[in-house]
C-alpha positions as a Markdown table, in Angstrom:
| # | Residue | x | y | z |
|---|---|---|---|---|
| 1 | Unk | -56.9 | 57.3 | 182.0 |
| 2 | Unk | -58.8 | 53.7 | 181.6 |
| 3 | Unk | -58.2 | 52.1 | 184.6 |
| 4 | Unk | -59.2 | 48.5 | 182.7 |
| 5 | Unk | -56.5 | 49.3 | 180.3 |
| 6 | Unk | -54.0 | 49.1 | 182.9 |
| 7 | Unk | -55.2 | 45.5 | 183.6 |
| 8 | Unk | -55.8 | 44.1 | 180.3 |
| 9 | Unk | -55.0 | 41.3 | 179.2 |
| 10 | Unk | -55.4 | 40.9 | 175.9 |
| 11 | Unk | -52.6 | 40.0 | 173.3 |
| 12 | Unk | -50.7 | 42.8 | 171.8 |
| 13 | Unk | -52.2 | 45.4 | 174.6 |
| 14 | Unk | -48.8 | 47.3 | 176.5 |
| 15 | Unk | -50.5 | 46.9 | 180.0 |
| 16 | Unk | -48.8 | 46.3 | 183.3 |
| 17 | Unk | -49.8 | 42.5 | 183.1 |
| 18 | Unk | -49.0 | 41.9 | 179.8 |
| 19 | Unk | -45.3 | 44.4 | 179.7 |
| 20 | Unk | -43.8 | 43.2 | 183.2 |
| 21 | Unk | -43.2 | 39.7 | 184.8 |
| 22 | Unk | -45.8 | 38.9 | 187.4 |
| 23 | Unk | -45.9 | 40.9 | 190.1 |
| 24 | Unk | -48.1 | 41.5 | 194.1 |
| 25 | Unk | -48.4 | 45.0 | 193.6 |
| 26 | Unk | -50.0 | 44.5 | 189.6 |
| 27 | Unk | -52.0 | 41.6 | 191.1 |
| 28 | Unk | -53.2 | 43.3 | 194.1 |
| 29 | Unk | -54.4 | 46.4 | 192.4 |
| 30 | Unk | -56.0 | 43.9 | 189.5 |
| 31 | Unk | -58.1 | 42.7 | 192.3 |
| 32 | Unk | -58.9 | 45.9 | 193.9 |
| 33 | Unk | -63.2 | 46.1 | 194.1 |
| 34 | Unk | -62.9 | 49.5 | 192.0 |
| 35 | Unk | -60.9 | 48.3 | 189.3 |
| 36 | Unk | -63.1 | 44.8 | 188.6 |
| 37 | Unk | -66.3 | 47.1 | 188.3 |
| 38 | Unk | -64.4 | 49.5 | 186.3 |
| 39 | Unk | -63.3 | 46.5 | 184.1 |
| 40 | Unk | -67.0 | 45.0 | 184.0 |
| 41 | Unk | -68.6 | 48.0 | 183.2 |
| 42 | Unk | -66.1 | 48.0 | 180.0 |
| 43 | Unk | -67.4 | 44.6 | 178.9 |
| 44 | Unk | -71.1 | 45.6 | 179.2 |
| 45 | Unk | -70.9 | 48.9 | 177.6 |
| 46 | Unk | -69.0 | 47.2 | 174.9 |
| 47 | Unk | -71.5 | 44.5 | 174.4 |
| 48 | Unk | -74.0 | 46.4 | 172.7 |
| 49 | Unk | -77.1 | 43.8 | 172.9 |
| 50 | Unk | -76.3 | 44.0 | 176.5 |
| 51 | Unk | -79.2 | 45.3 | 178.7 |
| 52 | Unk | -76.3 | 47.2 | 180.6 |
| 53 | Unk | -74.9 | 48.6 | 177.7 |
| 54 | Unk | -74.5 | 52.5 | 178.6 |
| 55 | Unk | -74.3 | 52.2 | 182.4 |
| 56 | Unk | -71.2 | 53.1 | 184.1 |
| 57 | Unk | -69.5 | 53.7 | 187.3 |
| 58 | Unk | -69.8 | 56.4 | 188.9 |
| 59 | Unk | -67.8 | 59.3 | 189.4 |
| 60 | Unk | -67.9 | 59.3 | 193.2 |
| 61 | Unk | -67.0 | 55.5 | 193.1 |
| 62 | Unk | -63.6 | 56.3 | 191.6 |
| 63 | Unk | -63.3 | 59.4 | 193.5 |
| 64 | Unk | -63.6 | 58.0 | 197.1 |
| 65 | Unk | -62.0 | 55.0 | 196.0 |
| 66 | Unk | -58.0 | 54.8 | 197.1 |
| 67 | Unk | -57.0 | 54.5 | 193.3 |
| 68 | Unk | -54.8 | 57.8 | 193.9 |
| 69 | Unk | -52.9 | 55.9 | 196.1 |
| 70 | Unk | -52.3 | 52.5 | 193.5 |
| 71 | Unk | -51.9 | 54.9 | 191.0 |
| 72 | Unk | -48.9 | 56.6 | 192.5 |
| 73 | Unk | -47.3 | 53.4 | 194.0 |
| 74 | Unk | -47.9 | 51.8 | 190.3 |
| 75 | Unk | -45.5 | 54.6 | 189.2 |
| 76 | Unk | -43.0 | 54.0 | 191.4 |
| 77 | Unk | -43.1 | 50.4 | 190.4 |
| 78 | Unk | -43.1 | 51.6 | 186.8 |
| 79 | Unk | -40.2 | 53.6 | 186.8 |
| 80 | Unk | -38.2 | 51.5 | 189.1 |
| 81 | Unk | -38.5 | 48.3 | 186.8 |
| 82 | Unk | -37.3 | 50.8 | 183.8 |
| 83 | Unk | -34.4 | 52.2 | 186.0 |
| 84 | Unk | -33.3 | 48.5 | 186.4 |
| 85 | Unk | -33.9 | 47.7 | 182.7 |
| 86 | Unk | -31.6 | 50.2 | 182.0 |
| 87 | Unk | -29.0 | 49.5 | 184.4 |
| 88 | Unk | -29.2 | 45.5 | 182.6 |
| 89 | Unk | -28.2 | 47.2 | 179.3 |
């Protein structure tokens, strides 16, 4: 999974900022330190004149980060905001 494409925010993209209303839990794990390197490293590998370009974040990062933990709690959220969209129909 991309972390950054859970944050995007460009038009057209299904992320959780762009498919749901705003919301502290989205905007809380937007901000986490993890996710904005995970996200800058995407813009500096992308930009291919960049003298970043090909870097990355490394595996330990992610792995003794707490993303686990907003990753589960961001499915809860997930499924509860489709149980109550079908409930609405």
């Amino acid at each position: 999974m991309y972390i950054t494409s859970l944050v995007d925010t460009r038009t057209g993209v299904h992320s959780l900022l762009n498919s749901y209303s705003e919301n502290d839990l989205v905007n809380m794990f937007s901000e986490l330190g993890i996710v904005r390197k995970c996200k800058m490293n995407r813009h500096t590998r992308s930009a291919h004149q960049s003298k970043n370009y090909g870097s990355f974040v490394k595996t330990d990062e992610i792995l003794d980060s707490d993303l686990t933990v907003w990753l589960q709690k961001l499915e809860e959220f997930v499924f509860e905001q489709n149980e109550k969209k079908d409930n609405d129909n």
